[in-house]
DRENPA-586589 format. One record per residue (C-alpha): x, y, z; residue in three letters; residue number from 1. Coordinates in steps of 0.1 Angstrom, whole numbers, plus 5000, padded with zeros to 4 digits. Example, Ala and Ser with C-alpha at 12.3 -4.5 7.8 and 13.67 -1.06 7.14 Angstrom:
# residues 2
DOLUM     x     y     z  residu  num
DOLUM  5123  4955  5078     ALA    1
DOLUM  5137  4989  5071     SER    2
//
This chain:
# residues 334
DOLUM     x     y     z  residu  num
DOLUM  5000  5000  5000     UNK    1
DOLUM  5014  5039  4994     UNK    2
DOLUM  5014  5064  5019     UNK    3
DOLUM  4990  5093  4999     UNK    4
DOLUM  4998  5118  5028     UNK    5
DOLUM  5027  5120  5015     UNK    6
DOLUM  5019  5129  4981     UNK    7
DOLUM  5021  5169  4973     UNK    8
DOLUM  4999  5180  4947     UNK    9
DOLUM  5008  5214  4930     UNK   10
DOLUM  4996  5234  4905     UNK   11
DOLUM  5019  5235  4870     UNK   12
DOLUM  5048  5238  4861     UNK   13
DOLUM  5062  5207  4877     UNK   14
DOLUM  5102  5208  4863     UNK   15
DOLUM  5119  5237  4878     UNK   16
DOLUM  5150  5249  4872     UNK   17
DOLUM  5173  5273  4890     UNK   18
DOLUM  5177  5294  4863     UNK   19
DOLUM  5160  5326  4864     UNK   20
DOLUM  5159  5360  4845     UNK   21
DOLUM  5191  5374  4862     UNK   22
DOLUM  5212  5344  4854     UNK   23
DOLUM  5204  5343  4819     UNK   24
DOLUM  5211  5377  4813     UNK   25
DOLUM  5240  5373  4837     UNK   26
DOLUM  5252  5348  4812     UNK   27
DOLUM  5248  5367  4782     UNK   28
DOLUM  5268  5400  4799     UNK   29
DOLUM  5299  5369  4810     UNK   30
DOLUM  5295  5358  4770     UNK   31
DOLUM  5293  5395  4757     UNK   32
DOLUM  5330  5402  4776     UNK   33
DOLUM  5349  5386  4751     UNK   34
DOLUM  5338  5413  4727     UNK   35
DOLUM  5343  5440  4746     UNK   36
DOLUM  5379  5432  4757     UNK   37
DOLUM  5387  5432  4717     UNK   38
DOLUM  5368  5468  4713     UNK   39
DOLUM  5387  5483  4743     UNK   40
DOLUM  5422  5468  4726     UNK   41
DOLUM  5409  5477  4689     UNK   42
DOLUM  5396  5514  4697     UNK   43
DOLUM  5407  5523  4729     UNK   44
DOLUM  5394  5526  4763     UNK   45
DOLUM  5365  5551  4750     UNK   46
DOLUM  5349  5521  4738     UNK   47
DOLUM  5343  5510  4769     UNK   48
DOLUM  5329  5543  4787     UNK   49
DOLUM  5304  5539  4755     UNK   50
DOLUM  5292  5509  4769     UNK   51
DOLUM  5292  5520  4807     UNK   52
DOLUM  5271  5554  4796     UNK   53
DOLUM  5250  5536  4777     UNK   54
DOLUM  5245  5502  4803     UNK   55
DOLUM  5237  5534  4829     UNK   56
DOLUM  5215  5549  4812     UNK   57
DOLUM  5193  5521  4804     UNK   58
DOLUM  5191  5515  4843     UNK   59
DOLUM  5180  5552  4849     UNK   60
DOLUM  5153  5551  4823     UNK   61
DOLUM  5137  5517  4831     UNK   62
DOLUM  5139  5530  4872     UNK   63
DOLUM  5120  5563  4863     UNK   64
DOLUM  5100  5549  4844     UNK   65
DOLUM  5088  5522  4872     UNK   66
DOLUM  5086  5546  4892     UNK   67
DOLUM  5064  5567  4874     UNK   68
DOLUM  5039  5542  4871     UNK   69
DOLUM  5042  5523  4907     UNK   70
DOLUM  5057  5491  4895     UNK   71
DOLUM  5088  5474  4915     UNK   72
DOLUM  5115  5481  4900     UNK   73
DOLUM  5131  5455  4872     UNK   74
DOLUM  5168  5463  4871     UNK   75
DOLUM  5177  5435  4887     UNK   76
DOLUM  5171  5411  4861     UNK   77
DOLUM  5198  5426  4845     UNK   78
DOLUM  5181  5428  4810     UNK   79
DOLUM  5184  5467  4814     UNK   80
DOLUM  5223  5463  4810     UNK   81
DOLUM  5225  5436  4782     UNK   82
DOLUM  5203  5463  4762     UNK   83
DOLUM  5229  5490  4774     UNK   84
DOLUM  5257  5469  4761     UNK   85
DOLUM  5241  5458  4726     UNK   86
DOLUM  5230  5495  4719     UNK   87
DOLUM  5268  5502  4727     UNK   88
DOLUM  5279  5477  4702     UNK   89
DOLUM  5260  5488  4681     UNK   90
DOLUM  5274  5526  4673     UNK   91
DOLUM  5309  5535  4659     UNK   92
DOLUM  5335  5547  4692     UNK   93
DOLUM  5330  5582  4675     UNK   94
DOLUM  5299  5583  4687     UNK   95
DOLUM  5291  5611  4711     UNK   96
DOLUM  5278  5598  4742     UNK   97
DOLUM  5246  5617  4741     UNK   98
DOLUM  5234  5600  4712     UNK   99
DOLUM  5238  5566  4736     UNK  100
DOLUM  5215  5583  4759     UNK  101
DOLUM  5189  5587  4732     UNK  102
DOLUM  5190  5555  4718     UNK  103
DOLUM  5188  5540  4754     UNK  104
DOLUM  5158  5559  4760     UNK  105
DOLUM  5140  5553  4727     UNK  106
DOLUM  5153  5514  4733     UNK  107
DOLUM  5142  5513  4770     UNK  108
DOLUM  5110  5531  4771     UNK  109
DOLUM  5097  5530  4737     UNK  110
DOLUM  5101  5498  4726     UNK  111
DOLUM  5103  5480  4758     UNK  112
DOLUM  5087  5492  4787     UNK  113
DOLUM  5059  5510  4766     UNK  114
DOLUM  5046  5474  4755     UNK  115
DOLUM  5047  5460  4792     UNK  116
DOLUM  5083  5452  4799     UNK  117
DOLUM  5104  5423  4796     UNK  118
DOLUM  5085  5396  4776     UNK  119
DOLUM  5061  5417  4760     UNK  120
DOLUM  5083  5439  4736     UNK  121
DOLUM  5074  5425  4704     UNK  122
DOLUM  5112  5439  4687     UNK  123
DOLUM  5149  5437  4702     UNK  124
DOLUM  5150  5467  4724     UNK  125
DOLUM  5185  5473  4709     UNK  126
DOLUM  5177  5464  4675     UNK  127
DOLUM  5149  5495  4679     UNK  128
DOLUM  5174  5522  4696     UNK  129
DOLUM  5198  5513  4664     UNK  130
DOLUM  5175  5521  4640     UNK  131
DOLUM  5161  5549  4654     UNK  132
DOLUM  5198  5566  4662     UNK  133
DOLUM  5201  5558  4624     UNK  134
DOLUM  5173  5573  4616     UNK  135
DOLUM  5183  5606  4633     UNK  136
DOLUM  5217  5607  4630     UNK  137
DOLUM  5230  5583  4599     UNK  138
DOLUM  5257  5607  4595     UNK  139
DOLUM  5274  5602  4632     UNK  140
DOLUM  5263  5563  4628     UNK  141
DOLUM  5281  5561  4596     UNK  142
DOLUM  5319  5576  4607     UNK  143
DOLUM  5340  5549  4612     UNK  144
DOLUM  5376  5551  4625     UNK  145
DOLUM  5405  5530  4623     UNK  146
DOLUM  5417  5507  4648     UNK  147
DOLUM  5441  5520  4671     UNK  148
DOLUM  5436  5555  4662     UNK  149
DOLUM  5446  5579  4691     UNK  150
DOLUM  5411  5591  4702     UNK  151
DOLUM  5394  5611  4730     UNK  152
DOLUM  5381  5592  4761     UNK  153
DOLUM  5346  5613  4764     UNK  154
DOLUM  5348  5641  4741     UNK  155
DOLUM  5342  5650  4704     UNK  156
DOLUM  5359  5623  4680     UNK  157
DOLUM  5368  5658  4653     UNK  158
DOLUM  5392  5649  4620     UNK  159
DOLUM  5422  5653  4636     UNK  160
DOLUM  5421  5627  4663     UNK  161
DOLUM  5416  5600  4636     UNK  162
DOLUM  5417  5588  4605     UNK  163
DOLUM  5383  5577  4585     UNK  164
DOLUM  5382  5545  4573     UNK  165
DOLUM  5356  5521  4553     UNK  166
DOLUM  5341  5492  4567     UNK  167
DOLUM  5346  5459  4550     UNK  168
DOLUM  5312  5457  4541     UNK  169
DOLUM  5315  5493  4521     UNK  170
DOLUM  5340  5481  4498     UNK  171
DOLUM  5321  5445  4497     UNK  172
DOLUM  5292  5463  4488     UNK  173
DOLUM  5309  5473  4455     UNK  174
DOLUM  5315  5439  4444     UNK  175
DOLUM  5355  5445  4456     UNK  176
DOLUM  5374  5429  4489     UNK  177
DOLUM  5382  5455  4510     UNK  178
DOLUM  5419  5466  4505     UNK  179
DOLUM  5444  5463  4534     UNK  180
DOLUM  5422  5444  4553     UNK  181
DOLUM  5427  5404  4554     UNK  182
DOLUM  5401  5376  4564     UNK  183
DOLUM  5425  5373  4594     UNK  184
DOLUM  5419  5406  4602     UNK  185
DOLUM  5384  5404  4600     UNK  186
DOLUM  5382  5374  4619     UNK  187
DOLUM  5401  5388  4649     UNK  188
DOLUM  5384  5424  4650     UNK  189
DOLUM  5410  5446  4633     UNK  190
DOLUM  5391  5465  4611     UNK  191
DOLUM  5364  5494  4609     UNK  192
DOLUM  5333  5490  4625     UNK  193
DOLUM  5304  5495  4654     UNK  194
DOLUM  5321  5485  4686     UNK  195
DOLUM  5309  5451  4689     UNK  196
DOLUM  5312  5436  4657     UNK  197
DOLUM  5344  5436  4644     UNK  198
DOLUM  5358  5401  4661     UNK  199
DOLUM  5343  5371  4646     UNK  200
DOLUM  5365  5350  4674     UNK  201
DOLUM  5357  5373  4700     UNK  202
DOLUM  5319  5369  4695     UNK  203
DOLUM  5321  5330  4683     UNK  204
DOLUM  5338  5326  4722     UNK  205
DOLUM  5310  5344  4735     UNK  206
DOLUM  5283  5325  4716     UNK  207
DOLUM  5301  5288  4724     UNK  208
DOLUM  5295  5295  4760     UNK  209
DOLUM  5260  5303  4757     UNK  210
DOLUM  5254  5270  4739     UNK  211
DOLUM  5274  5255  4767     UNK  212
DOLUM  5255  5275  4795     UNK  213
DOLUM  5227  5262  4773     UNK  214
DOLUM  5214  5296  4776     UNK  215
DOLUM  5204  5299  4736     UNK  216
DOLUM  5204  5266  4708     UNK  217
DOLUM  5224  5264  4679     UNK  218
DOLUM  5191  5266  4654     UNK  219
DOLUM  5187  5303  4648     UNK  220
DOLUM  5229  5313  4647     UNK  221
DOLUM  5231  5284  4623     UNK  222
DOLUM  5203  5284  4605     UNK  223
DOLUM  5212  5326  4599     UNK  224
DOLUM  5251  5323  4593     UNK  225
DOLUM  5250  5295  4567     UNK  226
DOLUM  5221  5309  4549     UNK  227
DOLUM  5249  5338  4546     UNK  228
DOLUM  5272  5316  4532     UNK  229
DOLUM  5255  5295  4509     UNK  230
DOLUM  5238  5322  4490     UNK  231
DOLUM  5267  5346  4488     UNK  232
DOLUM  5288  5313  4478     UNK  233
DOLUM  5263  5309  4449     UNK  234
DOLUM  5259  5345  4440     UNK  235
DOLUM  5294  5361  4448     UNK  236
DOLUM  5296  5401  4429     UNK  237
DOLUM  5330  5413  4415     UNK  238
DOLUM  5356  5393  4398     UNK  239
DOLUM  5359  5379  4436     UNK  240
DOLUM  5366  5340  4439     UNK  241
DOLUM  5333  5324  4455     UNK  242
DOLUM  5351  5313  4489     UNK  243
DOLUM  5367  5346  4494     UNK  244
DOLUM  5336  5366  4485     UNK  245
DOLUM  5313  5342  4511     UNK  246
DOLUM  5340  5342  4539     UNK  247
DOLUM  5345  5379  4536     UNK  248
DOLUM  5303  5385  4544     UNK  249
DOLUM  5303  5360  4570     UNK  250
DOLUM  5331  5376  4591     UNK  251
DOLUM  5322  5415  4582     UNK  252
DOLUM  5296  5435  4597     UNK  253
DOLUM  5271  5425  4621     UNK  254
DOLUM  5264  5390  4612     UNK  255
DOLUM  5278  5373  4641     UNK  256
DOLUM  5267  5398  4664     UNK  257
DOLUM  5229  5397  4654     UNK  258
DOLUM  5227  5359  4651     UNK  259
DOLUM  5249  5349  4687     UNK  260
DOLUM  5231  5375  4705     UNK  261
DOLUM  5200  5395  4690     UNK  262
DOLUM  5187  5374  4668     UNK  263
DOLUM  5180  5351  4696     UNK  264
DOLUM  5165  5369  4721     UNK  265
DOLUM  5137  5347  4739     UNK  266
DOLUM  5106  5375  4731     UNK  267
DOLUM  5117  5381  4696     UNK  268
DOLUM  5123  5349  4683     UNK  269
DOLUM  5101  5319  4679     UNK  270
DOLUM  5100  5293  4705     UNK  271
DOLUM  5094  5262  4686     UNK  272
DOLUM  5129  5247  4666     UNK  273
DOLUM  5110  5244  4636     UNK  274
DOLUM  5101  5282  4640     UNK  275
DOLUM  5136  5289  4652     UNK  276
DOLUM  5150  5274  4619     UNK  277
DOLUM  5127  5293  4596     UNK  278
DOLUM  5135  5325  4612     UNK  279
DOLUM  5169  5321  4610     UNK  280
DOLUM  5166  5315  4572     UNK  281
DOLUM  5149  5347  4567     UNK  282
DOLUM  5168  5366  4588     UNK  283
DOLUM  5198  5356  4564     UNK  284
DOLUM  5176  5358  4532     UNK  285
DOLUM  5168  5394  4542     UNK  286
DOLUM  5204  5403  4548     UNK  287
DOLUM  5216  5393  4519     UNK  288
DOLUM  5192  5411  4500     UNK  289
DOLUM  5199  5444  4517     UNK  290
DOLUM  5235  5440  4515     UNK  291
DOLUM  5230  5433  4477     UNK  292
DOLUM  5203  5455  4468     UNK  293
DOLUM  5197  5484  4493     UNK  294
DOLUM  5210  5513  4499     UNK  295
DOLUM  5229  5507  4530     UNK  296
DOLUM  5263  5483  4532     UNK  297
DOLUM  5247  5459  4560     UNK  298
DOLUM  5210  5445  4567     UNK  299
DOLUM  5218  5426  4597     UNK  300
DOLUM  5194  5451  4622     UNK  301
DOLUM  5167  5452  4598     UNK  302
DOLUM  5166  5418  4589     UNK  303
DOLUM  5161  5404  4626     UNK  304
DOLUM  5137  5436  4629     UNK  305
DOLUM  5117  5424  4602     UNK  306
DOLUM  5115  5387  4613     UNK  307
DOLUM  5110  5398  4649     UNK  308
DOLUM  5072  5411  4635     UNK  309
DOLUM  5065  5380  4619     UNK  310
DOLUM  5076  5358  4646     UNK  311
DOLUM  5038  5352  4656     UNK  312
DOLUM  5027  5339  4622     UNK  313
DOLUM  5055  5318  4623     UNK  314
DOLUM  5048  5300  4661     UNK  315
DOLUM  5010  5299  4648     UNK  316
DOLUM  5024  5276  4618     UNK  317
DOLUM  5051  5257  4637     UNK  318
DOLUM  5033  5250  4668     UNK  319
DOLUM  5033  5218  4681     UNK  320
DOLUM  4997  5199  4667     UNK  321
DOLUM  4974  5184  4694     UNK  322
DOLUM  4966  5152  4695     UNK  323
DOLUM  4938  5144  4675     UNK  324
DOLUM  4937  5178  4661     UNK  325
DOLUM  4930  5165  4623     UNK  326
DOLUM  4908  5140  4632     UNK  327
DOLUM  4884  5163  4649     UNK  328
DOLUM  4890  5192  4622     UNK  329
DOLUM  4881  5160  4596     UNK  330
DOLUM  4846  5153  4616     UNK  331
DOLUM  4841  5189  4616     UNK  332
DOLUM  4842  5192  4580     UNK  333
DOLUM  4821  5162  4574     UNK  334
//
């Protein structure tokens, strides 16, 4: 005979975990430090009090903001400060640090808080600062310097303290490799670029320990990076050999950055693997169609902002069926 006193009964869910909120995100800050450490050694230490002005200021304007309407404050979770390090990495170091403030607010109240706060924006918060910084000032998001160039800690990056230079993706964008700049160079984050973007290694490192913290899956990276590949393999521009031409869009720009860490964000992306796959796919589809036909050099943010509106359609498509779902839609129609 069982003992049933000493059965507990419990409402759902039954498996628990001791992650949480904080340690995911506290994971994704430990992941995003590999990064970092290459922008601080590539563009100096301004790069970094970037990302500490903008990490701040997301704090600030999510506490005002709870405070205004009588909620407990969030901050804790730590979600505030990834945001404030993505919409750091996302902006050249010339940036003036005002413009960080901006986009933190637009990225923190607008598109997150606005919509109900973590879990409920329905775009990356980052993703949405970018393009609105780009939309108000493409000119400052757009002024690249080189690496190592001797450059102010807080002040005005002006003409004299460096030397413009073209992204990779500007000269790709031509159908031409860029010149003076190797693969090698690519890959390990010595060339032009927003602050987080330029290391390939830097950001692999960071995305191979969230797959081993198990904090994100390999579907969406994977599914986005070789969609990349194999299209600009089979459609390389320029008299540019196929390999060279693919490798050079996989390790320039934002790629690695939006598919490791934004394009996988748990409220923008879809929840099922199926889904996760699919949006992947057209988050590389789209890219490569900007990068080939639009205006601007990269399409990594507007890709991942496009797919993050669709991701509802595509977890309506992809959800798991119920069992005896077609049987009972079959009796229906009879």
């Amino acid at each position: 005979m069982y003992d049933l006193s000493k059965v507990v009964v419990t409402s759902s869910p039954h498996i628990k975990a001791d992650d949480d909120t904080r340690s995911l995100m506290l994971d994704v800050l430990v992941a995003l430090l590999p990064a970092l450490c290459v922008a601080v050694y590539t563009f100096g230490p301004r790069a970094l009090v970037l990302t500490v002005i903008s990490m701040v200021a997301c704090a600030v304007f999510e506490t005002i903001y709870n405070k205004i309407v009588g909620h407990a404050n969030t901050i804790s979770d730590l979600s505030c400060f990834v945001t404030g390090v993505l919409i750091a990495f996302n902006v050249p170091v010339s940036a003036p640090w005002w413009m960080l403030v901006f986009g933190a607010l637009f990225g923190i109240i607008i598109v997150k808080m606005l919509f109900g706060g973590l879990g409920k924006n329905f775009m990356n918060p980052a993703l949405g600062a970018r393009a609105f910084m780009m939309a108000s000032w493409a000119g400052l998001m757009t002024t690249w310097t080189q690496p190592h160039a001797s450059l102010p800690i807080i002040g005005t990056v002006t003409v004299t303290d460096a030397i413009s230079t073209a992204t990779p993706l500007a000269s790709l964008k031509n159908g031409v490799l860029p010149e003076g700049v190797s693969l090698l160079d690519m890959f390990l984050g010595q060339t032009g670029g927003v602050i987080g973007e330029t290391s390939a290694l830097a950001l692999l490192a960071g995305g191979a320990y969230l797959l081993w913290r198990k904090v994100i899956t390999i579907n969406i990276p994977a599914a986005y990076i070789l969609t990349v590949a194999v299209i600009t393999f089979l459609f390389p521009m320029g008299d540019v050999s196929r390999v060279q031409w693919m490798l050079s869009q996989v390790l320039s720009g934002g790629l690695m950055l939006g598919a490791i860490f934004m394009a996988t964000d748990y409220v923008t992306s879809p929840v099922t693997p199926k889904g996760q796959i699919i949006f992947g796919i057209g988050c590389g589809l789209l890219t490569v169609f900007i990068r080939y036909f639009g205006g601007l050099p990269e399409g990594v943010s507007y890709s991942i902002l496009i797919m993050n509106t669709l991701v509802w359609a595509i977890d309506k498509a992809t959800h798991p069926r119920k069992f005896g779902y077609a049987l009972d839609k079959k009796k229906e129609a009879q």
